[in-house]
Structures are given as C-alpha cells and as structure tokens.
N, CA, C and O atoms as a DFTB+ gen file, in Angstrom:
712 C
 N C O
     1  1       3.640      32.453       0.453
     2  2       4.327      31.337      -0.180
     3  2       3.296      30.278      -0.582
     4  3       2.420      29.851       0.170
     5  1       3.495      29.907      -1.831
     6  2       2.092      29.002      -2.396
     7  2       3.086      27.464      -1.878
     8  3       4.276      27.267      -1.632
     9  1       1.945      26.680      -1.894
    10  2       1.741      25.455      -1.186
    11  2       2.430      24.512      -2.154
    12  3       1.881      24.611      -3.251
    13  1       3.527      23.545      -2.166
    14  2       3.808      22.439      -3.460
    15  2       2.784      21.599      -3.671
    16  3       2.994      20.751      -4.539
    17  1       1.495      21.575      -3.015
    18  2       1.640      20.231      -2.691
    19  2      -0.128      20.591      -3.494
    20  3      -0.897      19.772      -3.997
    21  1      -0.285      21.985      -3.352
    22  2      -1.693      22.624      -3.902
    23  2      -1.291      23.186      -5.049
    24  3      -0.378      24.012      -5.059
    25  1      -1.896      22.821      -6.083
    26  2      -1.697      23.881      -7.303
    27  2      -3.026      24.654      -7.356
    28  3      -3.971      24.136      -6.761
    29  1      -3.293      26.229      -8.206
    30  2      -3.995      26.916      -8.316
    31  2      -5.411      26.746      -8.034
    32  3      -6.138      27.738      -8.085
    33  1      -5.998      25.340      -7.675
    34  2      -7.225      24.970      -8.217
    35  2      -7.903      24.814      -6.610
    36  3      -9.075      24.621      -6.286
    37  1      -6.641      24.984      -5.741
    38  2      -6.934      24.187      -4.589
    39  2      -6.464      22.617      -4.182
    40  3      -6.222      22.122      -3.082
    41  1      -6.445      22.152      -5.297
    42  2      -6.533      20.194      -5.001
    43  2      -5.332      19.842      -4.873
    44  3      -4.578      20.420      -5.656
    45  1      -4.731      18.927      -4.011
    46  2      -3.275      18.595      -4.033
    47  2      -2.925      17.298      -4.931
    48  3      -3.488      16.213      -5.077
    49  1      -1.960      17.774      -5.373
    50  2      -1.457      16.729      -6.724
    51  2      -0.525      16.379      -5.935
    52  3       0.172      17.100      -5.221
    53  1      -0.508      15.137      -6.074
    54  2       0.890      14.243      -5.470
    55  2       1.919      13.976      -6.089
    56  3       1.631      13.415      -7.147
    57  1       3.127      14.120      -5.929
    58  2       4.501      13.702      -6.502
    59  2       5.642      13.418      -5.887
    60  3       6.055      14.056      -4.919
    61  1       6.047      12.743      -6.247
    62  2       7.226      11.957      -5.507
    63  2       7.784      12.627      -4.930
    64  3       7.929      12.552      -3.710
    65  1       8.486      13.897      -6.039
    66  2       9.967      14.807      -6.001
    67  2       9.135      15.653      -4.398
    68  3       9.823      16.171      -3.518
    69  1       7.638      15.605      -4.358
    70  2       7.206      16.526      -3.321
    71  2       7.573      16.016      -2.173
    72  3       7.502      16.775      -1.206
    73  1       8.031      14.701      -1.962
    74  2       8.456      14.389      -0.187
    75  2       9.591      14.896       0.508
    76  3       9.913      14.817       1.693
    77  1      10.160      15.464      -0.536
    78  2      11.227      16.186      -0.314
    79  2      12.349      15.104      -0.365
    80  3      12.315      14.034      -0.973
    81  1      13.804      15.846       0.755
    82  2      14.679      15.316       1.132
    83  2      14.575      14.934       2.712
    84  3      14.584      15.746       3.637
    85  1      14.495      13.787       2.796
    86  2      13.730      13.422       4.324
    87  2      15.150      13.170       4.843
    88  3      15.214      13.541       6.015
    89  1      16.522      12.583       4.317
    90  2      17.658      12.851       5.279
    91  2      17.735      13.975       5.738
    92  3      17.785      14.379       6.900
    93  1      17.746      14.541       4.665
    94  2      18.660      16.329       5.273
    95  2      17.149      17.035       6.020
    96  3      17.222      17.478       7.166
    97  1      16.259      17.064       5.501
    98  2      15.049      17.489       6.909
    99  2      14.898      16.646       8.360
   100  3      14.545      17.135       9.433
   101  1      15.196      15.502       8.147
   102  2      15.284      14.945       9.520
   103  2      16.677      14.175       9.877
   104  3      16.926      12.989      10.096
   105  1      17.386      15.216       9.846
   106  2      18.896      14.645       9.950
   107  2      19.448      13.800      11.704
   108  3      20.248      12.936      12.062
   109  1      18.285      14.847      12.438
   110  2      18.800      14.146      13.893
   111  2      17.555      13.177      14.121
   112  3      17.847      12.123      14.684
   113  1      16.436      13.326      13.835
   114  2      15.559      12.043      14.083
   115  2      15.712      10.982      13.296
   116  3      15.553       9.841      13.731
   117  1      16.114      11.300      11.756
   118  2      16.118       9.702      11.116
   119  2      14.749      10.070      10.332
   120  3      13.798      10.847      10.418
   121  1      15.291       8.924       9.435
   122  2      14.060       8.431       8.416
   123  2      12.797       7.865       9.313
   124  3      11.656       8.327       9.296
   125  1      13.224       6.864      10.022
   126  2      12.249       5.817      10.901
   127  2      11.496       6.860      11.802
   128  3      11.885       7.860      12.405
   129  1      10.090       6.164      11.646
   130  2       9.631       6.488      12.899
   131  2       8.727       5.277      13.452
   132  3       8.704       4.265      12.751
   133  1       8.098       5.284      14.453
   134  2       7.255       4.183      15.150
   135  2       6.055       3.805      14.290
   136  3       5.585       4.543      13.424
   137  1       5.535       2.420      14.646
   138  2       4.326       2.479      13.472
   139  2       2.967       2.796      14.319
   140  3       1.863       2.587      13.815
   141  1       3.109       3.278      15.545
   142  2       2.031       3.932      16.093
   143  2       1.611       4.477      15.855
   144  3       0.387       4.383      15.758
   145  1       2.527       5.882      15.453
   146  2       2.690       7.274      14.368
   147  2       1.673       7.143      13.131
   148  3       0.682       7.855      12.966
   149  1       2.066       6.188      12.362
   150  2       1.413       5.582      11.315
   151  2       0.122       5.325      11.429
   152  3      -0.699       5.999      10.806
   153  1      -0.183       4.479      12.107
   154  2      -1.574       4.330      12.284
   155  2      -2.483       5.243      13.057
   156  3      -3.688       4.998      13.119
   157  1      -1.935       6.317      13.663
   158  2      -2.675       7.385      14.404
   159  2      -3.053       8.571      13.421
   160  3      -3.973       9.383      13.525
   161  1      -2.179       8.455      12.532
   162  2      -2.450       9.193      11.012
   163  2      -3.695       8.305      10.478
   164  3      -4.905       8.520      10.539
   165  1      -2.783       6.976       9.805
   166  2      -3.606       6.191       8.894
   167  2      -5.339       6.045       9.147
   168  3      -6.153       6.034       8.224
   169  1      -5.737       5.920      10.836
   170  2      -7.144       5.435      11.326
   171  2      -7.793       6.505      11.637
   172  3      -9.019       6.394      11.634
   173  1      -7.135       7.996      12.033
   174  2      -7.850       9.124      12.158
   175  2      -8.492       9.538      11.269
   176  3      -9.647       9.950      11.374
   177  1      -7.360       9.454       9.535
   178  2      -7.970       9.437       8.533
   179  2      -9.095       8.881       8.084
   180  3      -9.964       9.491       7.461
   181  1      -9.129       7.472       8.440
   182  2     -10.305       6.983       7.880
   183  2     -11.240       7.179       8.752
   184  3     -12.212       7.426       8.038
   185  1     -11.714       7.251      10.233
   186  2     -12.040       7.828      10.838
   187  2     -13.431       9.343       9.844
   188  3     -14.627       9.510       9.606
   189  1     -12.455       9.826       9.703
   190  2     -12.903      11.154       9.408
   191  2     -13.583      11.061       8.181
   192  3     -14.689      11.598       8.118
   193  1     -13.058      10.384       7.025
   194  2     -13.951      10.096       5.608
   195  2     -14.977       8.875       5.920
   196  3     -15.906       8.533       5.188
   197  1     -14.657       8.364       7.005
   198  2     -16.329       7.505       7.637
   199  2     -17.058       8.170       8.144
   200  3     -18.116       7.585       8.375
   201  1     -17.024       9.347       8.515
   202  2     -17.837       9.735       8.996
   203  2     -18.290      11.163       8.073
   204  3     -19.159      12.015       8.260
   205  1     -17.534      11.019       7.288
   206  2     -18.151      12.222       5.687
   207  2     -18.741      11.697       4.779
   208  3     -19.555      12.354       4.129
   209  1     -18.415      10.008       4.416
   210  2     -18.849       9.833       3.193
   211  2     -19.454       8.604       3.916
   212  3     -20.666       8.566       3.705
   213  1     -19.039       7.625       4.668
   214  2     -20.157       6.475       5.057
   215  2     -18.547       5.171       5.159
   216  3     -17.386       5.534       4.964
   217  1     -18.820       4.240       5.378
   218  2     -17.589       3.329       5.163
   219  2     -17.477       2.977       4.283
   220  3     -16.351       2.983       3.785
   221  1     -18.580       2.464       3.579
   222  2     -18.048       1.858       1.790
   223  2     -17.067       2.987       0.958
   224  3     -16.139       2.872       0.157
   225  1     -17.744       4.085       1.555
   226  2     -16.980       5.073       0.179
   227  2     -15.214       5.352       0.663
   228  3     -14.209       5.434      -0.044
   229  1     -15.389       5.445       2.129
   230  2     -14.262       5.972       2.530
   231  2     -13.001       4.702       2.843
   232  3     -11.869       5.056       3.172
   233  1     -13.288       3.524       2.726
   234  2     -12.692       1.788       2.219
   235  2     -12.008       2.642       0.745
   236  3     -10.842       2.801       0.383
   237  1     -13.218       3.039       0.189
   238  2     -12.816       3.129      -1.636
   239  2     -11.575       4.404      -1.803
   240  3     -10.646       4.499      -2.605
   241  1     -11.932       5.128      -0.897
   242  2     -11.152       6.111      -1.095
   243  2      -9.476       5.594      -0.897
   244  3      -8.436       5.657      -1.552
   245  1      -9.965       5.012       0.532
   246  2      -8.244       4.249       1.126
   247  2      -7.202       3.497       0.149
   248  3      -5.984       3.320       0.180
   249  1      -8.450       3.062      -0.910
   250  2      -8.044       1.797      -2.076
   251  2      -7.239       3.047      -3.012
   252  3      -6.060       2.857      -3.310
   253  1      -7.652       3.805      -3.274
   254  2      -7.320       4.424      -4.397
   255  2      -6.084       5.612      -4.254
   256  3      -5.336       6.021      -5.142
   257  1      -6.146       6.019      -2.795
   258  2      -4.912       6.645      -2.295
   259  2      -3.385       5.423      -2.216
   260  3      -2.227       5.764      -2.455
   261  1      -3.882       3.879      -1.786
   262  2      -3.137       3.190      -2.023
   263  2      -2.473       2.867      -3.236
   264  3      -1.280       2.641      -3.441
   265  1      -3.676       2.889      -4.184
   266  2      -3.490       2.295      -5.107
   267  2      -2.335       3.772      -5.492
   268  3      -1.156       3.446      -5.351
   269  1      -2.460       4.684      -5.762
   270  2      -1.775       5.947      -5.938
   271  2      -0.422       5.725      -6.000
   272  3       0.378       5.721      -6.935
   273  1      -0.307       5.508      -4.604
   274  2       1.174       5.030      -3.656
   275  2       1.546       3.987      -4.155
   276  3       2.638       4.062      -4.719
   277  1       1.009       2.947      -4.165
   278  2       1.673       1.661      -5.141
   279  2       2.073       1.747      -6.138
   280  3       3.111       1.144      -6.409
   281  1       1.362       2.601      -7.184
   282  2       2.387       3.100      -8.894
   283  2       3.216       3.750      -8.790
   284  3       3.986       3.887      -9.741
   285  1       3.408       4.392      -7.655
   286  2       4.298       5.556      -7.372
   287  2       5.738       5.061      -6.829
   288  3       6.867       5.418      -7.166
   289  1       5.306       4.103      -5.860
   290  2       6.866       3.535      -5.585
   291  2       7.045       2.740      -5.984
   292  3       8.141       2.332      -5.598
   293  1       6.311       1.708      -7.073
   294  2       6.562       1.014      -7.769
   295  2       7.667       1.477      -8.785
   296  3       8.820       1.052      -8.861
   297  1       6.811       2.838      -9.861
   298  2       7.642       3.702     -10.580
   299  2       9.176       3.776      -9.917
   300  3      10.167       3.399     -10.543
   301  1       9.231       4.340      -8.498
   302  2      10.414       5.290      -8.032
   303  2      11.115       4.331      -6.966
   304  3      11.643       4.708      -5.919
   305  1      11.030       3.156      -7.383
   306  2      11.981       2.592      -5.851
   307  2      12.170       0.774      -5.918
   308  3      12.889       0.038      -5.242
   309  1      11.045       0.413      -7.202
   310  2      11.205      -0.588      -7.875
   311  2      11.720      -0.752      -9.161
   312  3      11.469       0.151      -9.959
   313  1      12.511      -1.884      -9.615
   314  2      13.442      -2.236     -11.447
   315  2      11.751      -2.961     -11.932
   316  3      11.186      -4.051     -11.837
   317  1      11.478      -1.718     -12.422
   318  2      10.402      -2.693     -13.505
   319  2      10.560      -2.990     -14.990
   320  3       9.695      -2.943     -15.864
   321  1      11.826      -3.298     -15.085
   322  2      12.357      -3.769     -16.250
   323  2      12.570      -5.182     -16.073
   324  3      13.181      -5.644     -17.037
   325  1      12.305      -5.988     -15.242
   326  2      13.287      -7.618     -14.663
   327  2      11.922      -8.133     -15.248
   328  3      10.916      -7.628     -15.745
   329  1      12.456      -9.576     -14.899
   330  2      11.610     -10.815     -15.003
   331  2      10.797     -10.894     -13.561
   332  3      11.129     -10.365     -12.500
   333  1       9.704     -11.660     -13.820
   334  2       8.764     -11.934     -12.578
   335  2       9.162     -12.104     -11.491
   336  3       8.983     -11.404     -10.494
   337  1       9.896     -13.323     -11.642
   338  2      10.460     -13.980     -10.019
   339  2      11.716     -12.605      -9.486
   340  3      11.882     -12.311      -8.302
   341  1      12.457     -11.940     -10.626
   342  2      13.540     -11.248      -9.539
   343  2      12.613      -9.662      -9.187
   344  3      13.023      -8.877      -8.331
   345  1      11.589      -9.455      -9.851
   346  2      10.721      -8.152      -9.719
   347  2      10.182      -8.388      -8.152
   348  3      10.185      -7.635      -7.177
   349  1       9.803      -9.515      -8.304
   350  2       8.890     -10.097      -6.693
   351  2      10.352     -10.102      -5.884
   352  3      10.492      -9.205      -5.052
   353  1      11.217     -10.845      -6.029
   354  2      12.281     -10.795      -4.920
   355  2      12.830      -9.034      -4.346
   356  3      13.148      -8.719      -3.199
   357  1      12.795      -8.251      -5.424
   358  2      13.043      -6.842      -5.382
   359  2      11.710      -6.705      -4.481
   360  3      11.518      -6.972      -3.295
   361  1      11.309      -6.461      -4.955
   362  2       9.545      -6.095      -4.328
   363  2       9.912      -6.266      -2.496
   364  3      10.033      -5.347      -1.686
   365  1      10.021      -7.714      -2.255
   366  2       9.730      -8.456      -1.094
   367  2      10.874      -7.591      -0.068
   368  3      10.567      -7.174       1.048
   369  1      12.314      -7.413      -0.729
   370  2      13.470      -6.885       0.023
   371  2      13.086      -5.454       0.032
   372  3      13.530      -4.796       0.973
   373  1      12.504      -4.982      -0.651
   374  2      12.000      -3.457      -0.485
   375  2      10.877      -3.418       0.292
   376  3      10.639      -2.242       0.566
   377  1      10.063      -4.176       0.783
   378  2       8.798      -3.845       1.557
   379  2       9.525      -4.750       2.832
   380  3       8.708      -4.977       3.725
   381  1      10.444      -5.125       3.008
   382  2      11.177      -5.608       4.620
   383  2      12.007      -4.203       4.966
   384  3      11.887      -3.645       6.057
   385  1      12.964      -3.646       3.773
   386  2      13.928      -3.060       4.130
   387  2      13.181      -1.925       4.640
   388  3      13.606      -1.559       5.736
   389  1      12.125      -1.198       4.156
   390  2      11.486       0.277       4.548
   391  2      10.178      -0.166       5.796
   392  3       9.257       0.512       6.253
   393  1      10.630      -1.682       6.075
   394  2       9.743      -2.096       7.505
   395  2       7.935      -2.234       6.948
   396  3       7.020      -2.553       7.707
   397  1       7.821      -1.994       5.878
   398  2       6.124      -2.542       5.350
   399  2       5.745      -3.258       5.774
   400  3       4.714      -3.042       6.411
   401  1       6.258      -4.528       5.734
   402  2       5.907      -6.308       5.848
   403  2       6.594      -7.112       5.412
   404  3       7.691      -6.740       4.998
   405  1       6.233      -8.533       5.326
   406  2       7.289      -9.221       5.038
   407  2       6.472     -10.031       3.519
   408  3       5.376     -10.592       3.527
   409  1       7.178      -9.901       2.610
   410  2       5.625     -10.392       1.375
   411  2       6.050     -11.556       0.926
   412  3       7.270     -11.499       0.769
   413  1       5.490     -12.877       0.566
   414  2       5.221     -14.166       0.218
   415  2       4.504     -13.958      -1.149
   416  3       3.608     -13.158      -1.421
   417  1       5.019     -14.725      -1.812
   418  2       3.583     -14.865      -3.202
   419  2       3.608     -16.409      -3.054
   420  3       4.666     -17.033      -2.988
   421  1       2.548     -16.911      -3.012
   422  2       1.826     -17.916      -2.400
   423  2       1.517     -19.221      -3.821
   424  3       1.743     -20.429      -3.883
   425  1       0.931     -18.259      -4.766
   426  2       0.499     -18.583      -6.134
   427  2       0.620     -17.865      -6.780
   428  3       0.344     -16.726      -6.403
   429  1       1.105     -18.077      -8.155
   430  2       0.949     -17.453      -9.577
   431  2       0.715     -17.827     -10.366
   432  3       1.616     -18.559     -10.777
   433  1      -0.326     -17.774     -11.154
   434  2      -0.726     -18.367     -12.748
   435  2      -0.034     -17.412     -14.115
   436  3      -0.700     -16.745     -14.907
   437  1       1.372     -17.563     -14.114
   438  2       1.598     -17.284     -15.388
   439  2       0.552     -16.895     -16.537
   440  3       0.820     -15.893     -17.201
   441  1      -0.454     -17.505     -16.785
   442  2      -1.074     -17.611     -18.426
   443  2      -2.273     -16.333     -17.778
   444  3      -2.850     -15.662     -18.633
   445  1      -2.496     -16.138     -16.722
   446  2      -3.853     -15.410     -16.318
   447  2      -3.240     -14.214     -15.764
   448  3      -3.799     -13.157     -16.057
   449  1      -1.925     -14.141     -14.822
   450  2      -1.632     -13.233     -14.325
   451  2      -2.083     -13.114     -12.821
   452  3      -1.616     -12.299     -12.025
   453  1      -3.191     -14.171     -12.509
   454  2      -3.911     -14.226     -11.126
   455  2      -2.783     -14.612     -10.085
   456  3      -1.927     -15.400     -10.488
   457  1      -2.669     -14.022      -8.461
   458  2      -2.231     -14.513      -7.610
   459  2      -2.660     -14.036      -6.535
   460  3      -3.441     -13.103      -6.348
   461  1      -1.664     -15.281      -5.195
   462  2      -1.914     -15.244      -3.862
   463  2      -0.875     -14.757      -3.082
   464  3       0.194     -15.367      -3.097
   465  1      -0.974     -14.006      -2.569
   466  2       0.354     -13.708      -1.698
   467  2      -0.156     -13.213      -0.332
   468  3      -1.333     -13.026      -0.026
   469  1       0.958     -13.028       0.454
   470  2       0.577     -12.447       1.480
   471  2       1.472     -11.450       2.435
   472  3       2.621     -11.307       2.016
   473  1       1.164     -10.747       3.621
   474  2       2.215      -9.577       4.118
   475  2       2.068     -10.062       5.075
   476  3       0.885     -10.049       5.415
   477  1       2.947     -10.691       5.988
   478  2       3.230     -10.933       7.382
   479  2       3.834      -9.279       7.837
   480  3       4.255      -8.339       7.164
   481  1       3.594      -9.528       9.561
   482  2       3.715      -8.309       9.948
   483  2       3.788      -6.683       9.342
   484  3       4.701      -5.918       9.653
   485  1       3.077      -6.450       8.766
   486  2       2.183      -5.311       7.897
   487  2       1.960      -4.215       8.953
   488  3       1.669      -4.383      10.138
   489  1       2.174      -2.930       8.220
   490  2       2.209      -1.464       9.098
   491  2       0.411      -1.374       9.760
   492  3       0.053      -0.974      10.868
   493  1      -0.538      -1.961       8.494
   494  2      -1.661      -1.853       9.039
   495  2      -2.195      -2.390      10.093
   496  3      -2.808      -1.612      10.824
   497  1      -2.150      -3.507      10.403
   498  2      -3.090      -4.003      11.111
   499  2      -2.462      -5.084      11.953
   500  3      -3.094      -5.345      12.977
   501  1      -1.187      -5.874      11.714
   502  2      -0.739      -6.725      12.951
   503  2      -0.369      -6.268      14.214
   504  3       0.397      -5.339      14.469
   505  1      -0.978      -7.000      14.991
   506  2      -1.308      -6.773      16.249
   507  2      -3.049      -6.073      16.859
   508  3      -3.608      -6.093      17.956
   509  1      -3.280      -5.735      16.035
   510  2      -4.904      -5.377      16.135
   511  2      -5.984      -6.098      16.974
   512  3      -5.888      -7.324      17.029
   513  1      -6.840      -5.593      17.530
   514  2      -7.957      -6.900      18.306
   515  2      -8.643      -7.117      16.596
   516  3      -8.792      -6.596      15.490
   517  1      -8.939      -8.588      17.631
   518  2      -9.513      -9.373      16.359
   519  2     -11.424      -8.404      16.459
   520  3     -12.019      -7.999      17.458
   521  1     -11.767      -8.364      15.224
   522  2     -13.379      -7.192      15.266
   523  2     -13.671      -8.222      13.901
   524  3     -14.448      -7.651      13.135
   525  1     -13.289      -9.481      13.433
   526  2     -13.813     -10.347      12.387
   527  2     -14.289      -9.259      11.026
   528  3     -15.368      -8.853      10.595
   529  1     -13.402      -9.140      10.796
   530  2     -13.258      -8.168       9.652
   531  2     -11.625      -8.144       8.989
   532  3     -10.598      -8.521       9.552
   533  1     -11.795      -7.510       7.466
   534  2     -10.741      -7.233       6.680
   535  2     -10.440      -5.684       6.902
   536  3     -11.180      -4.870       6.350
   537  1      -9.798      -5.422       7.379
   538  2      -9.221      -3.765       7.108
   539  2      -8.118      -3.274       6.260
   540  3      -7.918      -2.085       6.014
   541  1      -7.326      -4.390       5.775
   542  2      -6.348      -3.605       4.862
   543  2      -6.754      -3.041       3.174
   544  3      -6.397      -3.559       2.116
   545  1      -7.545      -1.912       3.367
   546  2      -7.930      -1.541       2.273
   547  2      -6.939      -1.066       1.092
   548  3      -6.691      -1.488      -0.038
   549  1      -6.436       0.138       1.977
   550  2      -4.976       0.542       1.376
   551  2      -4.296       0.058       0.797
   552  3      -3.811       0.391      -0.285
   553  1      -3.988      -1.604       1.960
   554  2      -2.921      -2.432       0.915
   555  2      -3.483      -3.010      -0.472
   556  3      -2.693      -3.093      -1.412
   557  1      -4.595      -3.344      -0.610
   558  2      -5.672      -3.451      -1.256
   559  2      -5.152      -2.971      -2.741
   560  3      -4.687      -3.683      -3.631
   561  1      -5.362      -1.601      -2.742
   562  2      -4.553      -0.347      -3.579
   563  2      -3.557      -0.181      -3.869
   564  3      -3.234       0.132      -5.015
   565  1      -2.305      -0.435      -2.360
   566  2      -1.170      -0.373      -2.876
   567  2      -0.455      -1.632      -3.861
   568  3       0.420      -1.581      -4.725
   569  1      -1.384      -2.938      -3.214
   570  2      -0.976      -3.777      -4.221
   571  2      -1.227      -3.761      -5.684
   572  3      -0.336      -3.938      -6.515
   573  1      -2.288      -3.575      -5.925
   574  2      -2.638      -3.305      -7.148
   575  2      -2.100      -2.000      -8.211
   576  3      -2.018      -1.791      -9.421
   577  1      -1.825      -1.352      -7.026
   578  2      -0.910      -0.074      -8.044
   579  2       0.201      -0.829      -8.497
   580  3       0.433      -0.821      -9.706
   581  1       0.901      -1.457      -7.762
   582  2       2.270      -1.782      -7.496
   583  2       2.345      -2.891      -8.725
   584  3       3.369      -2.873      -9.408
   585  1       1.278      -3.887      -9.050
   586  2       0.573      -4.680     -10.294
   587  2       0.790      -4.443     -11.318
   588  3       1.663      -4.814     -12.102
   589  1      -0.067      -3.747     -11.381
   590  2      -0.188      -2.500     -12.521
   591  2       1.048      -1.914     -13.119
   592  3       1.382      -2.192     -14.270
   593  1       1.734      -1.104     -12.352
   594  2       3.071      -0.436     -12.637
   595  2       4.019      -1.472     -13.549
   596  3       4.702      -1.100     -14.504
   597  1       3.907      -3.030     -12.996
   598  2       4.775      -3.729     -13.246
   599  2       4.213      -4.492     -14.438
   600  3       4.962      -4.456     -15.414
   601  1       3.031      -5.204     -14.613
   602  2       2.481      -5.524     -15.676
   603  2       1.682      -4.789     -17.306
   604  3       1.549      -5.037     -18.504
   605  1       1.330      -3.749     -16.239
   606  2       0.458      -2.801     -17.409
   607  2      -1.003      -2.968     -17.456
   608  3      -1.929      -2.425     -18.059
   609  1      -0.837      -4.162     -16.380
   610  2      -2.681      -4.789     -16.782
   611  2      -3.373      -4.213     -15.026
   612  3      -2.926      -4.388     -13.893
   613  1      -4.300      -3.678     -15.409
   614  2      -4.949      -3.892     -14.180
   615  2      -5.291      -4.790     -12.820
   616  3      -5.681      -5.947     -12.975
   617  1      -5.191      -4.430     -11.953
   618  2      -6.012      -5.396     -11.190
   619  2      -7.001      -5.550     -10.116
   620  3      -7.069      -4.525      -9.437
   621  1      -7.899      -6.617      -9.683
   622  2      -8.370      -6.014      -9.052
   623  2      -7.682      -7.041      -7.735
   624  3      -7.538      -8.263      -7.690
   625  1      -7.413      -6.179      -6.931
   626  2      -7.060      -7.175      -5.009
   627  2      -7.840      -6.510      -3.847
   628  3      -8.005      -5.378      -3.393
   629  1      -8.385      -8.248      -3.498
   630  2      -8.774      -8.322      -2.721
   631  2      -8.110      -9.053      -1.235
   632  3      -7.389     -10.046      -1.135
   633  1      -8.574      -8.287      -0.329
   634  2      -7.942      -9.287       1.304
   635  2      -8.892     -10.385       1.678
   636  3     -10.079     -10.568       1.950
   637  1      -8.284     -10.725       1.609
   638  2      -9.339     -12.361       2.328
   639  2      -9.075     -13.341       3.507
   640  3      -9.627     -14.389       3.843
   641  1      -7.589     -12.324       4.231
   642  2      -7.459     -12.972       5.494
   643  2      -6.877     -12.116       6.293
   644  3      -6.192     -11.396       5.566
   645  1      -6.771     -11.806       7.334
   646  2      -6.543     -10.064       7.878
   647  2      -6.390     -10.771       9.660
   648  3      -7.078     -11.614      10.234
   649  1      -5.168      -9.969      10.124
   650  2      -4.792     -10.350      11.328
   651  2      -6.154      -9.748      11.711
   652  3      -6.670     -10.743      12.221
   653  1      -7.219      -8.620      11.814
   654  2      -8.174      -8.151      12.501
   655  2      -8.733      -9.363      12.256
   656  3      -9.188      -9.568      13.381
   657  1      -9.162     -10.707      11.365
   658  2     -10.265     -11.103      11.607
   659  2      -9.812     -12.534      12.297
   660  3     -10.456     -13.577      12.183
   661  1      -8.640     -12.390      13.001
   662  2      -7.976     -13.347      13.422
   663  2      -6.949     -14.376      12.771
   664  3      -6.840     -15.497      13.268
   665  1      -6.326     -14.066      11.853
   666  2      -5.333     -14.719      11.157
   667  2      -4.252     -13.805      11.086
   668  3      -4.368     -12.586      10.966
   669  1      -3.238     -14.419      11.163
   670  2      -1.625     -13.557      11.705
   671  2      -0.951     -13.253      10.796
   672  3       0.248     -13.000      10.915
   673  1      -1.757     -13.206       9.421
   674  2      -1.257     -12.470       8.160
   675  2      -2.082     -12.201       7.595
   676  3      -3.211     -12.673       7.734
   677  1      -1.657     -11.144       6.587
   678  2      -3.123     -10.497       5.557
   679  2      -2.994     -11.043       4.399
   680  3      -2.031     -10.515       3.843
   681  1      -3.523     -11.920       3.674
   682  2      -3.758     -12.535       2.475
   683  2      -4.700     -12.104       1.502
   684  3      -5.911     -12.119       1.724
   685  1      -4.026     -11.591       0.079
   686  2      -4.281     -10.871      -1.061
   687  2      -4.636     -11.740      -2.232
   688  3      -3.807     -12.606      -2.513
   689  1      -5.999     -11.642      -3.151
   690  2      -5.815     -12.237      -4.097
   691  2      -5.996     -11.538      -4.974
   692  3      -7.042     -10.900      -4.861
   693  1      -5.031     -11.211      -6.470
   694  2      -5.137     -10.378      -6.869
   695  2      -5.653     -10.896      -8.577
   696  3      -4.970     -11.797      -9.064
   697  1      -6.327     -10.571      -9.077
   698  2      -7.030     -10.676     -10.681
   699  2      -6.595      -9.804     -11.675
   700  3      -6.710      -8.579     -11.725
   701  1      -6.088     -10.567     -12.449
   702  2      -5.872      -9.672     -13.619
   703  2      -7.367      -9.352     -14.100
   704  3      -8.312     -10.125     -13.943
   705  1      -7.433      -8.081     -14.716
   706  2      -8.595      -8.197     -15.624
   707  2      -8.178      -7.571     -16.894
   708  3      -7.369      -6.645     -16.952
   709  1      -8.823      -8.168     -18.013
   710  2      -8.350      -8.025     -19.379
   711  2      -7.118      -8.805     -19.765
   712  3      -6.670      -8.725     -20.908
C-alpha cells in the first residue's frame, strides 16, 4: 500500500484533505490531546535537525514548516474574503477555540501593512524555564503564512519577546515587504 503522504519521488507533499477525518479516527479519544504531546513531538524534532543541520538551519526549517501550516489553515479554516479588523477577530477566535493561544494585535499601520501582536499562552513555549532566548520559530512561519494567505504580500516575522526569555507572552513583529 503506497504512502498518501509520499508520492513516487519519496518526498512527502502535504495536504490538508491528508489529515484525514480525525472525528471518525479518534472517535473515543477526541480531537484534543495534551500539549505535552505537542511539544515532545515539536522539540524532538528540532532536536534532531540541530543536530543534522546546526541550529540556524534547523530555526529555518521550523520557520518554513510553519510558515507551510499558516497558508494552509489560513486557506482551510479562515474567511479570507472579510475586512481587516473581522479577519483578525476570526483569526483570534480560531487560535483560542483549537487551544493555540490567545492573539492580540497590538499595532497596525494600515498604509505599510507592518504590525505588533502577540500570543498569550501559546502551544510553544508558555511555561518554559526562562534560557534568555526566543524559541518560537514556527510561530514565526505560521504567522507569516497566515499574512500572506490573507494579504498576498509577504512577510517577514519576527519574535522579540518569548516567555523562554522571561516575558509571559510571545511578541511578533511582522513587515510587510514590497
């Protein structure tokens, strides 16, 4: 039986329709699971491409699997047809309701597209020892996919405040470019 998830080449192509039906496969456990789960996946992973490719590369990689995931449920689970303010209110009730975080936009410059926002209690990293560092790379990605999807314009986001480096939310600034 060939693999959905591998086409002929070896490489796995990602697609939505591929997560299947997660009611009817996990009908007696539930959708939910713990975010321990999550991060025992999420840090093993990186884990393992730190120690294949070095940390810069395997940060980049995290960005771009995020970023992946951010166009993707942006596409499949966000109205990217609305106006700004009700796209962000959608946004914010969809990343509480599936337990992500809780998201704030802080600042927006209309004419540039630049902003500040931020994810209180976030799957990544709240509760973490403080190691004075940024680790949410992923979100990094997923925000910017999620950008993107909705504007058309690129972006680039960065974290600039991260419960690891001792602040009790992760704060994003994100750049349009072009």
């Amino acid at each position: 039986m060939r693999n959905v998830f591998a086409p002929k080449s070896g490489h796995s192509i990602f697609s939505w329709q591929n997560m299947g039906d997660i009611k009817e496969g996990r009908g007696d456990l539930g959708e939910d699971m713990p975010v321990l789960v999550y991060r025992l996946m999420q840090y093993t992973m990186l884990d393992v491409l730190t120690r294949a490719y070095g940390e810069d590369q395997a940060n980049e990689h995290f960005r771009e699997a995020g970023f992946l995931a951010g166009t993707e449920f942006a596409r499949n689970a966000l109205d990217l047809s609305t106006d700004f303010d009700s796209f962000v209110a959608g946004l914010q009730k969809a990343l509480q309701d599936l337990k992500i975080g809780i998201l704030r936009m802080e600042a927006f410059d209309p004419e540039t597209g630049n902003l500040m926002l931020t994810v209180g209690q976030d799957l990544d990293c709240s509760g973490l020892p403080v190691t004075n560092e940024t680790v949410c790379n992923y979100d990094e990605g997923f925000i910017a996919g999620i950008l993107e999807a909705y504007t058309g314009k690129k972006y680039a986001v960065r974290e600039v405040d991260c419960w690891a480096n001792g602040d009790r939310v992760c704060r994003f600034s994100g750049t349009a470019e072009g």
